[in-house]
One Martini backbone bead per residue (centre of mass of N, CA, C, O) as a GRO file, in nm:
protein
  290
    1UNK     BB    1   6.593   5.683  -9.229
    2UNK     BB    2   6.417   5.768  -8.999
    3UNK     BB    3   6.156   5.592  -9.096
    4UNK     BB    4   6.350   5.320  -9.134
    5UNK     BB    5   6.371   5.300  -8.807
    6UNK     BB    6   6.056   5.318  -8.726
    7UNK     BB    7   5.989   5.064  -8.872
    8UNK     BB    8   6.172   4.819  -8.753
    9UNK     BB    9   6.082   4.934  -8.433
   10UNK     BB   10   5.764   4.859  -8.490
   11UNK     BB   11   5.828   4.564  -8.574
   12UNK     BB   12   5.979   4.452  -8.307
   13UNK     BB   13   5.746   4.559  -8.098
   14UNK     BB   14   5.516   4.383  -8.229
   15UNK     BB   15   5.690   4.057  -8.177
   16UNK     BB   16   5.709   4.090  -7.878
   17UNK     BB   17   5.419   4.111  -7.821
   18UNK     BB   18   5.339   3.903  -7.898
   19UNK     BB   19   5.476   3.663  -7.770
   20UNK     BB   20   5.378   3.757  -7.505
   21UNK     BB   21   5.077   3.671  -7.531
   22UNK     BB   22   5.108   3.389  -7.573
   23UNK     BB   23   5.238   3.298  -7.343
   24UNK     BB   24   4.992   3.411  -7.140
   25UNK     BB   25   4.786   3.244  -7.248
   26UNK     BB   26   4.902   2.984  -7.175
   27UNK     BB   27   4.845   3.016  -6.910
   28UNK     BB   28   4.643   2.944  -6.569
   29UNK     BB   29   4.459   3.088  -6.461
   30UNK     BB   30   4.367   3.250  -6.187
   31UNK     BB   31   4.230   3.257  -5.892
   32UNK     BB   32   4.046   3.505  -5.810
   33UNK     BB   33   3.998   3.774  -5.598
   34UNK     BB   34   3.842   3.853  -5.307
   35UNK     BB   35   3.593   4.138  -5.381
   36UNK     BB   36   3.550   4.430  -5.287
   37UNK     BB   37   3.355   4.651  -5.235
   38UNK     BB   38   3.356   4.995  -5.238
   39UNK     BB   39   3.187   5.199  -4.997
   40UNK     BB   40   3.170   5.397  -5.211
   41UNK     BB   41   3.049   5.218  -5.458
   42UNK     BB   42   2.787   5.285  -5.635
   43UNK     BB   43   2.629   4.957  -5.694
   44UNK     BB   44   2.766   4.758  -5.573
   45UNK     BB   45   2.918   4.385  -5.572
   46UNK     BB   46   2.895   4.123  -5.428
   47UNK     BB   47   3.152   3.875  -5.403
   48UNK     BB   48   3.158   3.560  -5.401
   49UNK     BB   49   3.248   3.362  -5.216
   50UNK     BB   50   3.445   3.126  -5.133
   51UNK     BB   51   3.475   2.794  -5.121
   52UNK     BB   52   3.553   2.588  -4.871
   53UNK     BB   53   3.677   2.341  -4.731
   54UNK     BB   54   3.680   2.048  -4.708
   55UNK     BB   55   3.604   1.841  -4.488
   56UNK     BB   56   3.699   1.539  -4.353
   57UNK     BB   57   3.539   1.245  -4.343
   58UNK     BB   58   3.460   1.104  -4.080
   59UNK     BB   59   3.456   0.826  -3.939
   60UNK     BB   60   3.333   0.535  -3.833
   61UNK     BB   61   3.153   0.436  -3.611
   62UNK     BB   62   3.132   0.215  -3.386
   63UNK     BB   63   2.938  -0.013  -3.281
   64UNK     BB   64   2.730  -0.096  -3.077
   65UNK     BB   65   2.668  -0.284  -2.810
   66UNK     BB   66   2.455  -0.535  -2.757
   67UNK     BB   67   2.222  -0.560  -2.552
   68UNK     BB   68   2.106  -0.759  -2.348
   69UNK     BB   69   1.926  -0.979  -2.281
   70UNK     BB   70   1.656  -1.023  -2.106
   71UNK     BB   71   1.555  -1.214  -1.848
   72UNK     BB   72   1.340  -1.452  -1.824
   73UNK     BB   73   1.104  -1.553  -1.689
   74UNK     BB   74   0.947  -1.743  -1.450
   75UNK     BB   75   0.683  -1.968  -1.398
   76UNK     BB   76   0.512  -1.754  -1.163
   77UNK     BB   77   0.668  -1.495  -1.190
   78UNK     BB   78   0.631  -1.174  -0.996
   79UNK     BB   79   0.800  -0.833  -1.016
   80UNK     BB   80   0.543  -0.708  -0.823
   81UNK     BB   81   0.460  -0.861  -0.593
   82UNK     BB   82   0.529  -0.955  -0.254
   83UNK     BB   83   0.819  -1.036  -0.263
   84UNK     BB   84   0.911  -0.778  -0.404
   85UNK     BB   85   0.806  -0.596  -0.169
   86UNK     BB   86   0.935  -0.697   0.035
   87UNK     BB   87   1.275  -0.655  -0.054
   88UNK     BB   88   1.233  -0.366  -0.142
   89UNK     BB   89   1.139  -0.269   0.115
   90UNK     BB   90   1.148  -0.030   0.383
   91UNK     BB   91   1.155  -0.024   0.724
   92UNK     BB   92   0.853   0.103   0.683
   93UNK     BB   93   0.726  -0.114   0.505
   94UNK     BB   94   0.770  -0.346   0.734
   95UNK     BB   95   0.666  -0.227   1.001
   96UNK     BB   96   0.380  -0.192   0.880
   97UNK     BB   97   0.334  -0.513   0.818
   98UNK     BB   98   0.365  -0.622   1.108
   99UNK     BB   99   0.117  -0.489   1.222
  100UNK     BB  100  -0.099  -0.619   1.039
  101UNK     BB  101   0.018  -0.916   1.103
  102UNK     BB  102  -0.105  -0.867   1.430
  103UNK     BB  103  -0.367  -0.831   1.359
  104UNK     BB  104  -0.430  -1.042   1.245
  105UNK     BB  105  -0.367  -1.262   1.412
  106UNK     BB  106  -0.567  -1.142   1.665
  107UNK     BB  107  -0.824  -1.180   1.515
  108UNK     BB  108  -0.801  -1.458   1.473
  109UNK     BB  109  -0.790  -1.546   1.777
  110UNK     BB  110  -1.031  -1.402   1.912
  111UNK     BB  111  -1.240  -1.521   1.729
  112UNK     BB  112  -1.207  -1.871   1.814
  113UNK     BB  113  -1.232  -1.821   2.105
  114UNK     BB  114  -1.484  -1.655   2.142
  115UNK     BB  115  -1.640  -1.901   1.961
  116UNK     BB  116  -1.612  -2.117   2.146
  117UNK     BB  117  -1.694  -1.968   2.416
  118UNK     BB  118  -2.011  -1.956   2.310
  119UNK     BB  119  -2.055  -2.257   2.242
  120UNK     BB  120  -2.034  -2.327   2.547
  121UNK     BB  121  -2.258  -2.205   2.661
  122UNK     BB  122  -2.519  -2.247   2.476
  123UNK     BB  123  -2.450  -2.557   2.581
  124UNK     BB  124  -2.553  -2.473   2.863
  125UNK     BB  125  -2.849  -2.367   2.806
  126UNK     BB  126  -2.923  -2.585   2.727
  127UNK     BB  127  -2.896  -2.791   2.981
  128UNK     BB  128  -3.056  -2.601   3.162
  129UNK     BB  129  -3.360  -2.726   3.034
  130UNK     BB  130  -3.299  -3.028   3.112
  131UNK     BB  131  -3.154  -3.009   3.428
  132UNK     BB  132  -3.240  -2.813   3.623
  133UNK     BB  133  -3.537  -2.789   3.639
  134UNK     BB  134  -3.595  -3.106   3.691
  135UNK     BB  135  -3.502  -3.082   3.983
  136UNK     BB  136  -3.598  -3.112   4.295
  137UNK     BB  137  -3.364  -2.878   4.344
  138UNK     BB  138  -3.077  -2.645   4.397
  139UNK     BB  139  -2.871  -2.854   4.445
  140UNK     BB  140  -2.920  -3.059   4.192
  141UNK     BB  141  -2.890  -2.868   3.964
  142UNK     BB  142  -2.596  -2.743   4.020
  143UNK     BB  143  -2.457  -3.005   3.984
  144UNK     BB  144  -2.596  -3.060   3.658
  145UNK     BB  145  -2.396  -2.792   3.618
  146UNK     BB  146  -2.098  -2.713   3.523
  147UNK     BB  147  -1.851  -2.553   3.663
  148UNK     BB  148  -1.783  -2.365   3.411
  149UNK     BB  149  -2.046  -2.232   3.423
  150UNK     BB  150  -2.252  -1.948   3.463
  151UNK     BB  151  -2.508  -2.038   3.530
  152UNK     BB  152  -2.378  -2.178   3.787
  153UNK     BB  153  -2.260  -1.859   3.909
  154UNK     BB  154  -2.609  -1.747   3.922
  155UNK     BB  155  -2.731  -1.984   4.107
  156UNK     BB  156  -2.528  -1.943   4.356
  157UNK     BB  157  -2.581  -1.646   4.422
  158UNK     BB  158  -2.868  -1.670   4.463
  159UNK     BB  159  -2.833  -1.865   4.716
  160UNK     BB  160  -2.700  -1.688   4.866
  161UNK     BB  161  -2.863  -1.468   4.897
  162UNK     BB  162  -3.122  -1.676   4.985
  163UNK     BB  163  -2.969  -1.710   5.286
  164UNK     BB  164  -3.010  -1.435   5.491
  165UNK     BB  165  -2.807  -1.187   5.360
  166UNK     BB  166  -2.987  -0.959   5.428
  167UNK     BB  167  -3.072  -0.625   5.532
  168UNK     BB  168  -3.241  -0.370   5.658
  169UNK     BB  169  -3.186  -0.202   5.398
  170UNK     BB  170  -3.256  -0.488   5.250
  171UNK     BB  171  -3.443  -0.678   5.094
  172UNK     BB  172  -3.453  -1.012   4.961
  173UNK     BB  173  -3.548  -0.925   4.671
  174UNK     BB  174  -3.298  -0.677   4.626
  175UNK     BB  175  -3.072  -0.839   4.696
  176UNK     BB  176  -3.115  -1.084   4.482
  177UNK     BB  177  -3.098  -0.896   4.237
  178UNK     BB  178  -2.821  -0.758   4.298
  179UNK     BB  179  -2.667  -1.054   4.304
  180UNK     BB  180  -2.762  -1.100   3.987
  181UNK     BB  181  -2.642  -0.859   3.859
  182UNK     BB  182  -2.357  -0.859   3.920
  183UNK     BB  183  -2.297  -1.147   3.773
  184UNK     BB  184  -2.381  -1.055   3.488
  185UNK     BB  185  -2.149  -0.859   3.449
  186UNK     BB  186  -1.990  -1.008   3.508
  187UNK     BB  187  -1.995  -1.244   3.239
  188UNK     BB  188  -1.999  -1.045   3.051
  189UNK     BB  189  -1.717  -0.941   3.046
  190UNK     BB  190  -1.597  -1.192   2.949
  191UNK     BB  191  -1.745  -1.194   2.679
  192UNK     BB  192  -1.592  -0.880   2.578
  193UNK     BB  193  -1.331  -1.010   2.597
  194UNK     BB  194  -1.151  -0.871   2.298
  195UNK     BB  195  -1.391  -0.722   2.106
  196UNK     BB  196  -1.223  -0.437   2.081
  197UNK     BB  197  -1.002  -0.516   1.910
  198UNK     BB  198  -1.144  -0.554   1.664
  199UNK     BB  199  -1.268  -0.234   1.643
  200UNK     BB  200  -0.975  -0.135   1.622
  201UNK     BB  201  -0.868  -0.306   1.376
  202UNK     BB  202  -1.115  -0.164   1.192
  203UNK     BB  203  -1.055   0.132   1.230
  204UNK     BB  204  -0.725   0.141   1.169
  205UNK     BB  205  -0.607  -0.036   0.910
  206UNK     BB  206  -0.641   0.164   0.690
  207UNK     BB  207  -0.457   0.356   0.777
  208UNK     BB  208  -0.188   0.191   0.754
  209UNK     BB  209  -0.194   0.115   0.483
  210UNK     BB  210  -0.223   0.441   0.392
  211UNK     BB  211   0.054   0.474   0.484
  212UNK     BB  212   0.222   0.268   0.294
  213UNK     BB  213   0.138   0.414   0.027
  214UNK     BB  214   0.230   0.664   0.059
  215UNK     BB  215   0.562   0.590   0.119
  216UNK     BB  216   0.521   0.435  -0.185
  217UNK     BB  217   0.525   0.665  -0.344
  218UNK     BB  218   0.727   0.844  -0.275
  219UNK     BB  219   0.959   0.623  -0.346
  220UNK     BB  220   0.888   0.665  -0.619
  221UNK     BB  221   0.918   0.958  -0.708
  222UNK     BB  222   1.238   0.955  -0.617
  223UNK     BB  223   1.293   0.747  -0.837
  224UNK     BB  224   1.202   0.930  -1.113
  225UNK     BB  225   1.379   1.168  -1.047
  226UNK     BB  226   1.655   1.019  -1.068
  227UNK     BB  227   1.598   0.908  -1.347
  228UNK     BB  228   1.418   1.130  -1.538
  229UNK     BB  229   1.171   0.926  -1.571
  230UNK     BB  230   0.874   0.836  -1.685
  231UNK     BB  231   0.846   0.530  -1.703
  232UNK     BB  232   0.679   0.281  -1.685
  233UNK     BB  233   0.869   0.085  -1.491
  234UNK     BB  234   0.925   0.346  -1.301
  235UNK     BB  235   0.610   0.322  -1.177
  236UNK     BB  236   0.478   0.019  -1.167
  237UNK     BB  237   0.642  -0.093  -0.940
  238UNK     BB  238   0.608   0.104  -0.674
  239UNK     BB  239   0.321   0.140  -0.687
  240UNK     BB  240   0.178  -0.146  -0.683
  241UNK     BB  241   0.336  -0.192  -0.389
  242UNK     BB  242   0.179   0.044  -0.230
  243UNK     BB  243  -0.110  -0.085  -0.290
  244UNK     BB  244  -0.059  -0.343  -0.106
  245UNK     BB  245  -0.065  -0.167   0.147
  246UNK     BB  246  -0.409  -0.165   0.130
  247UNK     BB  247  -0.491  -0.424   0.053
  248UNK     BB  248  -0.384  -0.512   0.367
  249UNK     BB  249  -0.593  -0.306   0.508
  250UNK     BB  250  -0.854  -0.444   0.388
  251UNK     BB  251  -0.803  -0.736   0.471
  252UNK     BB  252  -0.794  -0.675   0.799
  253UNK     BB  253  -1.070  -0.471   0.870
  254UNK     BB  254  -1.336  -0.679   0.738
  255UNK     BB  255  -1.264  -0.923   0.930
  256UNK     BB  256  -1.291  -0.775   1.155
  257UNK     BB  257  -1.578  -0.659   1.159
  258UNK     BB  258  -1.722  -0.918   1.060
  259UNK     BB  259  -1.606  -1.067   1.376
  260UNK     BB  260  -1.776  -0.854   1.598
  261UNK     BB  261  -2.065  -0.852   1.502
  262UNK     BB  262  -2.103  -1.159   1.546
  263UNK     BB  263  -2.016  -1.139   1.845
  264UNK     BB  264  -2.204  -0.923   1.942
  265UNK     BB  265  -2.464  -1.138   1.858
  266UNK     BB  266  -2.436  -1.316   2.028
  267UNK     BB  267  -2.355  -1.190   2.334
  268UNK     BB  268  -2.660  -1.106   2.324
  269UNK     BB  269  -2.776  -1.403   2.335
  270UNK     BB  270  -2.654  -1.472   2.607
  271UNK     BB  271  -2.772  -1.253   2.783
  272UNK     BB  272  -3.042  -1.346   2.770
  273UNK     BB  273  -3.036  -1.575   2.876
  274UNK     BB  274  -2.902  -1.489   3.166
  275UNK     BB  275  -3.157  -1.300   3.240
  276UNK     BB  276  -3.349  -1.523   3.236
  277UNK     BB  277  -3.265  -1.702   3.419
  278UNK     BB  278  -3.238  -1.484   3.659
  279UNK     BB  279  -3.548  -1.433   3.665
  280UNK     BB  280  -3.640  -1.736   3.755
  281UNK     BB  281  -3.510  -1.745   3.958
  282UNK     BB  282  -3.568  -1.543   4.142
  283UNK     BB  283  -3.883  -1.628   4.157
  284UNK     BB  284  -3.821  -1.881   4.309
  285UNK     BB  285  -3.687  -1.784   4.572
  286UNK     BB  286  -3.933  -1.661   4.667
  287UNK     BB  287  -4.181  -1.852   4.605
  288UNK     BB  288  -4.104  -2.137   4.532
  289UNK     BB  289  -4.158  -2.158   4.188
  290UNK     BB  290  -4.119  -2.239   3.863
   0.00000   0.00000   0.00000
């Protein structure tokens, strides 16, 4: 009897065993759960840890604004020019500029003038070899000699020294020659007047240009350092601008050197005709002999 109930109930529990596995088994298996291996396990391997979620796909971002199209040049217009180069320009860049631009018309203006004055001068030149030397005494030469002549004020000048104005302790050969040459003198003197200035504008003009260029090309530096960058267009325009004010200090100062030179160069004619004048005339007035 105790056989026979030990087999029914080996036989329950047989059936109860298959029935849970069966069950077990239709059941979806769970995601393994990540196993730390343990620190004192040797030869332990880490298990893959579980790959994290995706995160969602962020949206798409929206299109950029399409930048402006550059305005197009007009025909002849020159952004980095002079007119551009005024516009933009501070201060002391146009400070600069006036300075510059009062030289150059001084020098032109003193070289016209002085040029006109020595053409008046040498054409009284001739004038003195065709009508003074002609005439029958120095009173009538002296007369057809224009009033505003040099040479009718270094006439003048001799005839009033021979006129017995010497003193006892000049003779009246080295009063005449003194006389002659006092008057030689300031003639000279107007004809030099203003030749200085020329010298001076071709001497300094550079300096002045370069001084607008360095100070055109800081204020590019500082404008590359502000933009953060230096592409073409922030260091062309500056750059560009600051070497107009050189350009422009080479410009005024090559015409006052070449129109000094030239006016000196006459001047030094204009001093020998008026030399040889007064020597000739010195020598009528002692000798009376032309």
């Amino acid at each position: 009897m105790i056989t026979k109930h030990l087999a029914i109930a080996a036989a329950l529990v047989f059936f109860a065993g298959a029935s849970a596995g069966e069950a077990f088994a239709q059941q979806p298996p769970a995601a393994p759960a990540a196993q730390t291996p343990s620190a004192g396990a040797p030869g332990g391997s880490m298990a893959a840890p579980a790959p994290a979620a995706s995160a969602p796909a962020p949206a798409e971002a929206a299109p950029a604004a399409p930048k402006p199209a550059a305005q197009p040049l007009a025909p002849g217009e020159n952004p980095y020019g002079f007119q551009a180069f005024w516009e933009k320009s501070d201060l002391v860049l146009k400070t600069v500029l006036a300075i510059l631009g009062v030289m150059s018309i001084g020098t032109w203006y003193i070289f016209f003038t002085k040029f006109w004055d020595q053409s008046r001068v040498l054409s009284q030149g001739r004038i003195v070899d065709r009508r003074f030397w002609s005439s029958a005494n120095l009173n009538e030469g002296i007369d057809k000699l224009p009033k505003n002549s040099l040479f009718r004020s270094v006439a003048e000048s001799g005839v009033r020294a021979a006129s017995g104005q010497g003193t006892g302790l000049v003779n009246l050969n080295d009063w005449i020659s003194m006389s002659l040459n006092r008057q030689l003198e300031e003639a000279n003197g107007k004809m030099q007047g203003g030749v200085a200035f020329l010298a001076s504008v071709g001497s300094t003009a550079p300096f002045v240009g370069l001084f607008g260029t360095v100070w055109g090309i800081l204020n590019a530096l500082i404008a590359i350092g502000v933009a953060g960058q230096a592409s073409i267009d922030k260091v062309a325009g500056p750059v560009g601008q600051a070497l107009i004010a050189t350009a422009l200090g080479l410009a005024v100062a090559v015409p006052a050197v070449l129109c000094y030179n030239y006016l000196v160069r006459r001047n030094k004619v204009i001093n020998e005709k008026l030399r040889s004048f007064a020597s000739d005339l010195q020598t009528y007035l002692i000798t009376n002999k032309k």
